[in-house]
C-alpha positions, 0 to 999 in steps of 0.5 A: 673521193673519201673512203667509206667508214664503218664498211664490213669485210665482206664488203671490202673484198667485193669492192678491193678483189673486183678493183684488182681485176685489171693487174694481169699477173694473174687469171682471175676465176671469175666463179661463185658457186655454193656447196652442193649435196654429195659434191665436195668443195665450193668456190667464191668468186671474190678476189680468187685467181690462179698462178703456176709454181715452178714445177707446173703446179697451178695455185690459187691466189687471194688476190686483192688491192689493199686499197683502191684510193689513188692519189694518182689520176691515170687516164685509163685507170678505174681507181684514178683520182678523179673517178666517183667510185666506191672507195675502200681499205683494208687494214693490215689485219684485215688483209692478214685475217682474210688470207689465213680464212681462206687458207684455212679453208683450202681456197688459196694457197697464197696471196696477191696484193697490189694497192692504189697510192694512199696518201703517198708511196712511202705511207702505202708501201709502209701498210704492205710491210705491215701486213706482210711482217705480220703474216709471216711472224704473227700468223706463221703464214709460209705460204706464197706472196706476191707483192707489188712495189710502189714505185717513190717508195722509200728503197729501204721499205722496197727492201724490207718488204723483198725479204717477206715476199716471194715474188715483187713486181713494178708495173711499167704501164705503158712501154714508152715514156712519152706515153707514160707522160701523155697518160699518167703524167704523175708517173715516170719512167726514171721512177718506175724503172728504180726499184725494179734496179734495186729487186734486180740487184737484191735478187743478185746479191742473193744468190751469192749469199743469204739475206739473214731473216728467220731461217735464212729467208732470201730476198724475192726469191721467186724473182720479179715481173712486170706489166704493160697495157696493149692498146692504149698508147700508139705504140706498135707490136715491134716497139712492145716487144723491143721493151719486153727484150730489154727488160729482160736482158738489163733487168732480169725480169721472170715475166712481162705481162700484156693486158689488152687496153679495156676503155673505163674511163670517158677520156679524149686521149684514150682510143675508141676501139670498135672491136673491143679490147685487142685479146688477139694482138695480146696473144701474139705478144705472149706468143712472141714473149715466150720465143723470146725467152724459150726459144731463143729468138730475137725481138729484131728476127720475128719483126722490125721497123719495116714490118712493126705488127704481127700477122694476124692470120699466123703465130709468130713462129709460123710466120717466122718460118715462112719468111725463112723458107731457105733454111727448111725443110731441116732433117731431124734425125741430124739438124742440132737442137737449136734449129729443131727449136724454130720448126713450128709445131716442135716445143722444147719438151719435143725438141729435147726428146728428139735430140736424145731419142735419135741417138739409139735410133732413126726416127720417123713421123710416127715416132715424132708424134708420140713425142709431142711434136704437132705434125699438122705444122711441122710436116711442112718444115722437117724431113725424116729419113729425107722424106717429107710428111706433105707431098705438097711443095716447099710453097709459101703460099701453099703452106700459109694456106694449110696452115691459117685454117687452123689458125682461123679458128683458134683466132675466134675462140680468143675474139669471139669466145662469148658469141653464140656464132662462130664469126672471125675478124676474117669474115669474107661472105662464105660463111653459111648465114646466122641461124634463124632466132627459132634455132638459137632459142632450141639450142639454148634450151637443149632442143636440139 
């Protein structure tokens, strides 16, 4: 489908921000809500998202496709080829005179932009440089970009484009190649993984010398990321995450994203999926990605061939433990700092403050909760002073059944945020019955 002409700007950034809804290397806000007398600011709901800076500062985004004309047809794709949906594109100075509007007005503090393949991957990743040359030496704009790389695209233009962005980031679709080539057969692996190649030794090359480009500007400074569907393709949760280590391991990769499969097309080869896109499974994906790289687990440790999925009723790190009930309870006024590390309930920022408080002291569980440590998971694996907080056993079964209460209901608020019943996919009968429609009616209207 052509692009529509003689289309406003405001219309394009409904049409180009809803269309880069999909790309998960952010959260979209999702909020439109006008200035209000003797409040201050307002929000647009268009195309704003929200990151976080490397000091744990969360920022918003512009976040927008350049356009969402594809020449690609990929099964699970809103934009592909063969869908008859509204098309549009900026043009350079369009993205460039949006992206200082709203900064200007204090909406966003940087950019995100991504594109369907226009004409070609040469020709699209070409209009990126464009826009971003003309941010940064036109409008003197310093602010924040985060910019897709189109994989084909000429390596000198990847390139070029590094050195006026702050972050890049090549999308893998789908972990395996054979289900890139079932779903996205004008896609490949060998193309896709090539520039993230060339980002990853551009960022090596950088941190031994600077790139020169106005005032020493380094090449993707802020690194590289990358995306993977969850749910489309058979793959299981051991597969996902064996790709996620390797990526992290050969390539150097910040951070993979997980987007649980949504189904917009009407295609035979996507799955139909009863409950809905897989939010849960996608959590623990992120919750085992972060093990990965914070915690200092392995891919192999948390599942394997003969167990390939996640426990649905506990986090990976709670499931992890119980599987490993040999090694605890471990005593932390003594256990090293990586041990402390893989007690559920103890983060790194506890963890550090364990190991650098005890020595100016024994601690004890009060002690260990002004630290952050979460007792109601950790009471069950640590000892202090050789005193454990539970008088229960050192049980498998006694412990997971403490622990999946909490996690039942942090499971319904990922499954069924949007229900007016708090329901989970581990309804058994014991539930008390669905309240009568009288009763919803004056809860909804604050009658009672």
């Amino acid at each position: 489908m052509l692009i529509q002409e003689q289309m406003g700007l405001k219309e394009k950034l409904e049409i180009l921000s809803d269309a880069a809804k999909y790309d998960v290397a952010c959260t979209s806000s999702g909020v439109d809500r006008k200035g209000k007398k003797g409040m201050l600011g307002n929000a647009v709901s268009a195309g704003l998202c929200h990151s976080f800076a490397a000091d744990g500062r969360c920022v918003s985004l512009l976040k927008i496709l350049f356009t969402n004309q594809c020449v690609y047809d990929c099964r699970y794709c809103v934009n592909r080829r063969s869908n008859d949906v509204k098309r549009a594109s900026f043009t350079p100075d369009e993205v460039c005179t949006l992206t200082m509007e709203f900064y200007r007005r204090n909406y966003i503090e940087g950019l995100f932009l991504s594109s369907g393949i226009l004409v070609s991957p040469d020709y699209t990743m070409d209009l990126i440089f464009q826009t971003l040359w003309k941010l940064r030496g036109e409008y003197r704009f310093n602010g924040y970009i985060h910019v897709k790389a189109i994989p084909g695209a000429d390596p000198a233009l990847i390139e070029q484009v590094g050195l006026l962005a702050d972050r890049m980031s090549v999308n893998l679709e789908l972990p395996t190649a054979e289900g890139l080539k079932n779903l996205a057969p004008s896609k490949s692996r060998t193309r896709i993984l090539a520039p993230m190649r060339q980002i990853q030794r551009g960022i090596r090359t950088q941190r031994t010398e600077i790139i020169p480009y106005e005032r020493g500007r380094r090449f993707v400074p802020a690194g590289q990321s990358t995306q993977m569907i969850v749910g489309a393709t058979p793959e299981n949760d051991y597969q996902m995450i064996k790709v996620a280590e390797a990526l992290y391991q050969n390539y150097d990769l910040k951070r993979v994203f997980y987007s649980a499969f949504v189904r917009v097309n009407d295609d035979s080869r996507l799955p139909v999926l009863p409950g809905g896109p897989p939010l849960l499974r996608e959590h623990r994906l992120y919750q085992a990605d972060w093990l990965m790289r914070f915690y200092g687990f392995r891919a192999d440790e948390l599942l394997t061939e003969g167990q390939p999925h996640f426990n649905v009723l506990l986090d990976p790190k709670c499931d992890w433990a119980l599987r490993h009930l040999d090694i605890f309870p471990v005593e932390v006024n003594r256990a090293d700092y990586q041990t402390i590390l893989r007690v559920p309930g103890i983060g790194v920022k506890s963890a550090k403050r364990i190991v650098a408080a005890r020595r100016s002291g024994v601690l004890d569980f009060p002690d260990l909760k002004k630290m952050g440590v979460v007792l109601k998971r950790a009471g069950y694996f640590i000892t202090c002073g050789g005193r454990m907080l539970s008088s229960g056993k050192v049980d498998q079964d006694y412990i997971t059944s403490q622990l999946v209460g909490e996690e039942r209901r942090k499971t319904w608020d990922i499954t069924n945020k949007d229900s007016y019943r708090q329901l989970s996919m581990f309804d058994d009968g014991w539930l008390s019955p669905p309240p009568e429609p009288q009763d919803v009616r004056m809860a909804v209207l604050g009658q009672m």
